[in-house]
N, C-alpha and C positions, 0 to 999 in steps of 0.2 A: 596449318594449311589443309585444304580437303581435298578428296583425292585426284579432284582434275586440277590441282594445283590454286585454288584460288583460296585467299583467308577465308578463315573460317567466322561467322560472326556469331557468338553467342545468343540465344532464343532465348524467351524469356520462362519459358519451360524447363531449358538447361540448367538458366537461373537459380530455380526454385530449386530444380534435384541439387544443385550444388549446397543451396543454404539450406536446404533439410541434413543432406550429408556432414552440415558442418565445413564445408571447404570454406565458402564463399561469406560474407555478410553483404547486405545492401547496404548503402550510405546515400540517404533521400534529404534534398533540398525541397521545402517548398517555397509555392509562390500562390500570393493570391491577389487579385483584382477583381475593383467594385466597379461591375458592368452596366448597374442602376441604380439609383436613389440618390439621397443629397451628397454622398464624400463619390460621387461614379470620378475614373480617373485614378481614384489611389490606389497603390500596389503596395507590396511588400514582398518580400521573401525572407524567410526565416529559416526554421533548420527541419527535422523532425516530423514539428508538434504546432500549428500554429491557435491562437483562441482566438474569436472576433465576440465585440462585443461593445457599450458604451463609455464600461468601465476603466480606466489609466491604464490599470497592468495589463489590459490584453495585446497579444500582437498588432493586430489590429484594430484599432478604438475608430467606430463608428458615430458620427451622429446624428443617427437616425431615431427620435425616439421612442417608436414603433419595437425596435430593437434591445433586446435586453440587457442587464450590466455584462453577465456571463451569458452569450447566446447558445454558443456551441464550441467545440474545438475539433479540428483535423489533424490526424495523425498519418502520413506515410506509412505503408503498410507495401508490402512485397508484391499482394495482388489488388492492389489498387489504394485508395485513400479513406480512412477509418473515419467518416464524420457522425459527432454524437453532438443530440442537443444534451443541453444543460439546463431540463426544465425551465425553458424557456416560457415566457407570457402568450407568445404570440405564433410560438413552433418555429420547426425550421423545412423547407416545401424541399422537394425535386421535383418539377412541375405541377400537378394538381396533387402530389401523393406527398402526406405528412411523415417526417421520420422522427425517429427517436436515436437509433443507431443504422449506420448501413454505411458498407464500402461502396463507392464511384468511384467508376475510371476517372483519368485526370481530365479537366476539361468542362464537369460538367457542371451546369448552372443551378448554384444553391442559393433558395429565396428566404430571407429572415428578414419579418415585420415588411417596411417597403425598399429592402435594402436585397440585391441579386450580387453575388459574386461567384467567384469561378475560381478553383483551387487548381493548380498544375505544377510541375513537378519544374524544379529548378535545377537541381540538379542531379542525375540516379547513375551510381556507380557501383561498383562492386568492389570489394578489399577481401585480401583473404585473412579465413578467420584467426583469431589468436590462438595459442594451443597453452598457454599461459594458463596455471590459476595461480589468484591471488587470495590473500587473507586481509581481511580488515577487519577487526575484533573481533566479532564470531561470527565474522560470516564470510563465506567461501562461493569465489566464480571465478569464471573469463567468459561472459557473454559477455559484447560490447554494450550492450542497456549498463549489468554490472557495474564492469571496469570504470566506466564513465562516470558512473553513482560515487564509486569510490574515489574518482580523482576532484570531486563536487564536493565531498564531504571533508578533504584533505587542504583545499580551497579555501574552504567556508569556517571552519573550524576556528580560527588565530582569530576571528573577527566574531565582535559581541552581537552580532546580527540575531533575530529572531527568525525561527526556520521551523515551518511546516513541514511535517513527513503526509506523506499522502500514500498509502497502501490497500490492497485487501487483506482480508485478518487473516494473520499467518503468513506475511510476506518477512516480518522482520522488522519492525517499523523501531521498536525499543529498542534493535543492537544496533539500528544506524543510530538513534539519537546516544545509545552508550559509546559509539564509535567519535560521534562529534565531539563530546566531554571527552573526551581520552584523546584525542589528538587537540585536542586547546590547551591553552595555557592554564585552563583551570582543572588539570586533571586529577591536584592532589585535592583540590576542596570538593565537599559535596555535589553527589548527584542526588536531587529531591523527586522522586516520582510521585503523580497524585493519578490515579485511573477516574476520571470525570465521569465516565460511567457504570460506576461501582457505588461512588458514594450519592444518598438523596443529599439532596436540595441544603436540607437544614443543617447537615455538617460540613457542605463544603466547606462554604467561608470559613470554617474551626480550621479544615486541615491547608485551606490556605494561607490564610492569614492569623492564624492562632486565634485565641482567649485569655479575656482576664480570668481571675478568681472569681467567683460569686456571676458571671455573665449568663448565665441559664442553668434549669436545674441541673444538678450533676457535676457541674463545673466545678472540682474540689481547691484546683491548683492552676494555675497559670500553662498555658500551652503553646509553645513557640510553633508558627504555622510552617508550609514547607516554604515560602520567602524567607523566612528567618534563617528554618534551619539551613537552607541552600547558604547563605552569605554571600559570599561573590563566586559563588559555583554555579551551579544549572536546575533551573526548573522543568522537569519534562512533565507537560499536561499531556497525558495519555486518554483515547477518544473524547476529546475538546468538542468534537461533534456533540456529543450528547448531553453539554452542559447547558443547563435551562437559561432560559434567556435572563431572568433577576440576576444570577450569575454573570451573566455575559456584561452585563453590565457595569457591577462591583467587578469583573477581571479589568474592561477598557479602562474606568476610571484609575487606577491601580497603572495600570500599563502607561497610562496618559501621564501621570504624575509622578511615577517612580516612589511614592510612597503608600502609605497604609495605614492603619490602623485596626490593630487587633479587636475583637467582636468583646465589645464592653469596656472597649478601654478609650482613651481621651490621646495621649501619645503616639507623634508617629513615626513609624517606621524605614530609613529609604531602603528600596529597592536597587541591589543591586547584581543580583543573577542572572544570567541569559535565562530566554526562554524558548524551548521547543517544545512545539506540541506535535502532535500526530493523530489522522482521522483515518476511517475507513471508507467516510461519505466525500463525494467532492461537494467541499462549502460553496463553493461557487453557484451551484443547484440548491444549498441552505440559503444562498443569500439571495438567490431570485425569489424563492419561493416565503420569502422572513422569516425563516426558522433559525437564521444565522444574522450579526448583526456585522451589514457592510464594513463600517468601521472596524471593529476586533478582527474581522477578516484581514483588514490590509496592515493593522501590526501586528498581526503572526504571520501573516503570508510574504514578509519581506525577502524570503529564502525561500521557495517551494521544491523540494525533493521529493520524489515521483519514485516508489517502488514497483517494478513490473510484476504481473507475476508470474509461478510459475512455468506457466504452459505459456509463456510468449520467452521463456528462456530456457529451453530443455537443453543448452550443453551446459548448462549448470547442474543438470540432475546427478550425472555419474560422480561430477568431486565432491558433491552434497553427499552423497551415499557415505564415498571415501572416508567422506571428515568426521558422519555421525558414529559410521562403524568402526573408525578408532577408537571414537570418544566414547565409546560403550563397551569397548575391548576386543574388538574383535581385530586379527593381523591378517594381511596380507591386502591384495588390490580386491577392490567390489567383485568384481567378476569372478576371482577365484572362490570368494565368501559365498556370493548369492549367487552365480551361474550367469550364463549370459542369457538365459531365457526370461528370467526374472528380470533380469535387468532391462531387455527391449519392451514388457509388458510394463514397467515404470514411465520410460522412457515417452509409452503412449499414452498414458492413463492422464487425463486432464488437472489433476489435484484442485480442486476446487478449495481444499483446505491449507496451499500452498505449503510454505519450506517446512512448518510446522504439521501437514498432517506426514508430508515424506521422512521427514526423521520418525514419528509414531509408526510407520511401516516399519522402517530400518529396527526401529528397537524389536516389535513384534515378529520382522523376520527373522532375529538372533534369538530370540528368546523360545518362540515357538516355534519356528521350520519357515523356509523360504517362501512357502506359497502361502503364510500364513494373512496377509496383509491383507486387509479389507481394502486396499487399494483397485484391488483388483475383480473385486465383488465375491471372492470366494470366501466359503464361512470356514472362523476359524475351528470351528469343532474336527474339519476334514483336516486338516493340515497337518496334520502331526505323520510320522511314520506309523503304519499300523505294525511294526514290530516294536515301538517304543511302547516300556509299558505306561499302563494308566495310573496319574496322580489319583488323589482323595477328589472324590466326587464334587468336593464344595472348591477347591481353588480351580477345577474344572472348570465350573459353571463359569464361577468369578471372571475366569480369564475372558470366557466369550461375551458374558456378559459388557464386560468393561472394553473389547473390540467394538460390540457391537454399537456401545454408547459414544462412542468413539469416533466411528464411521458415520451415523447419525446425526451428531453434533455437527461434523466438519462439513455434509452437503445441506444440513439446516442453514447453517452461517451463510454456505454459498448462495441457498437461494434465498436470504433474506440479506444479501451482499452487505456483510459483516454486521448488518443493526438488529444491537440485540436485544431491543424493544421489539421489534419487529418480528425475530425470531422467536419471540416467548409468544407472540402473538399467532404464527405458526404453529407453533408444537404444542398451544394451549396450555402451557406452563408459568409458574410463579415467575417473575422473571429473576428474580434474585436465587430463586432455585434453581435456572440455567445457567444464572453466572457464576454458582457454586462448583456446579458438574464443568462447564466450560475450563474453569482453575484446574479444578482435579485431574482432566484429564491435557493440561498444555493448550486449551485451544484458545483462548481469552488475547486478542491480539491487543 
């Protein structure tokens, strides 16, 4: 009640202090309706997260063919609605002004190809937040994006389903797919990893599907590929995104057929292991643009799992600390280890190199002194107490050296959003000499 005695009604200001404080979460319905072009009259309401586009999967399938498979998608957002195109053909307007990404209030009129819809909110509540954390193989929350992840993955697992992860590098993308195999029934057979963008061209097919003897030079012995060695366990194709298209091809036929044939050999193979892949691009922007092929999209994409990241789940930061600063040996709660100063400067600091560059703090804060974290922009040369004495000159160097390559790396990746073609292309580097340093130092999502 307020003090002349009438309810009080929450602002949508109070709101926000509440779900920054952590008290409060938002829980956003939406809705959306096509105000012009050929489908005008359809509506929908979904949850979240809506896609429009011509494609089957999306929430709403338009057809309009002006409009693209994957046009764009709207996210609920706290201060209004997150609409991004998806490299779209034809873009996506808010009156005469072309967007790429940009929040609207609910309401307003988004034009893609000759098709006008209108996004509004179906339903916006507030729940308070959980204070719960949870574990699911190695990875630790109670954000409700989280929670949610985990009860999806808990879901999906008992079924031989094929399941895309879709993350930025360093969200986690391989302990959800290790978390999926470990809660299936195939958790005592093989997990087969293959990194797609690690290996060229000419050996995938070897480490996917093996080789005979004598099938190219070098080829001394027969070579079971990772379908084989999986059996009826799990295939994880790790950045699937940057598997060249000849590839993509030998994967659908394979995928199509549930068999194979080893490279020089005549004998064939069935397939019979799930498969999860995981990207850091959204395909859906590869398949507009044909750097992805629509088909292999929609049999991996039968499951799509959405990692957030950090900086859209900051009450995950403190039990992340928690979990890494055990697991590095340090005792007692975060705040008593690193202070509570350090920990509000975490807390704000965007991580651009998500759950993966925050644990590389955590270690460098135990190892070298609290303020040592390039998270924070400060160099580690300062960091130390100046009554601590001085190591040898050379693990000196070493240690900043290897923060500095470190910090580097993690906002390269961000602004080349995780493609690390792209990023070698930035930093003018070998790219196979990026993806060496990236291994070395943990960043390689």
């Amino acid at each position: 009640m307020s003090a002349h005695g009438r309810p009080h009604r929450v602002t949508e200001v109070e709101t926000k202090l509440q779900q920054r404080a952590g008290v409060v979460h938002v829980v956003t319905s939406l809705r959306v309706d096509v105000i012009d072009g050929p489908d005008r009259g359809a509506t929908i309401t979904g949850g979240d997260t809506i896609s429009v586009g011509t494609a089957r999967d999306n929430a709403l399938v338009v057809g309009d063919f002006t409009v693209s498979r994957y046009h764009l998608e709207a996210v609920a957002q706290p201060g209004g609605i997150l609409v991004t195109d998806l490299g779209s053909t034809n873009g996506t307007y808010v009156g005469a002004v072309r967007i790429e990404r940009a929040i609207v209030p609910p309401g307003t009129a988004i034009t893609l190809g000759g098709t006008t819809i209108r996004f509004d909110d179906a339903l916006r509540r507030t729940v308070p937040a959980s204070t719960e954390v949870r574990q699911l193989g190695g990875m630790v929350a109670r954000s409700p994006q989280m929670l949610q992840l985990f009860a999806d993955i808990e879901r999906v697992a008992a079924t031989p389903t094929s399941i895309l992860i879709v993350g930025e590098s360093g969200t986690g993308k391989e302990l959800v797919a290790e978390a999926i195999h470990a809660q299936s029934g195939r958790a005592r057979i093989p997990l087969v990893t293959i990194d797609c963008g690690a290996l060229p061209s000419t050996l995938l097919a070897s480490e996917l599907f093996g080789h005979e003897r004598g099938a190219f030079t070098g080829a001394d012995r027969m070579h079971a590929g990772a379908f084989e060695r999986a059996g009826d366990g799990t295939v994880f194709l790790d950045e699937i995104g940057e598997l060249p298209a000849t590839d993509q091809v030998s994967l659908l036929g394979v995928l199509e057929r549930r068999r194979f044939r080893r490279v020089g050999g005549t004998g064939e193979v069935d397939v019979r292991a799930r498969v999860i892949a995981a990207t850091n691009r959204d395909l859906r922007a590869e398949v507009n643009n044909n750097r992805f092929r629509h088909d292999l999209y929609h049999r991996l994409a039968v499951v799509v799992l959405r990692l957030p990241p950090l900086r859209d789940r900051r009450e995950d930061i403190v039990p992340l600390v928690d979990h890494f600063a055990r697991e590095l040996g340090a005792s007692g709660p975060a705040e008593t280890v690193f202070g509570a100063e350090v920990l509000a400067r975490w807390q704000k600091h965007p991580w651009p190199g998500n759950v993966r560059e925050l644990r590389n703090a955590v270690e460098a804060a135990l190892v070298v002194g609290p303020n040592a974290h390039l998270a924070t922009g400060e160099p580690a040369a300062t960091a130390r107490d100046a009554s601590e004495p001085l190591g040898p000159y050379k693990d000196a160097r070493a240690a900043v050296v290897g923060d500095f390559e470190r910090a580097y790396l993690s906002r390269l990746l961000a602004e080349a959003n995780g493609n690390v073609s792209q990023a070698a292309r930035i930093a003018k580097m070998d790219r196979s000499h990026l993806i060496d340093l990236l291994r070395r130092h943990g960043l390689k999502a």
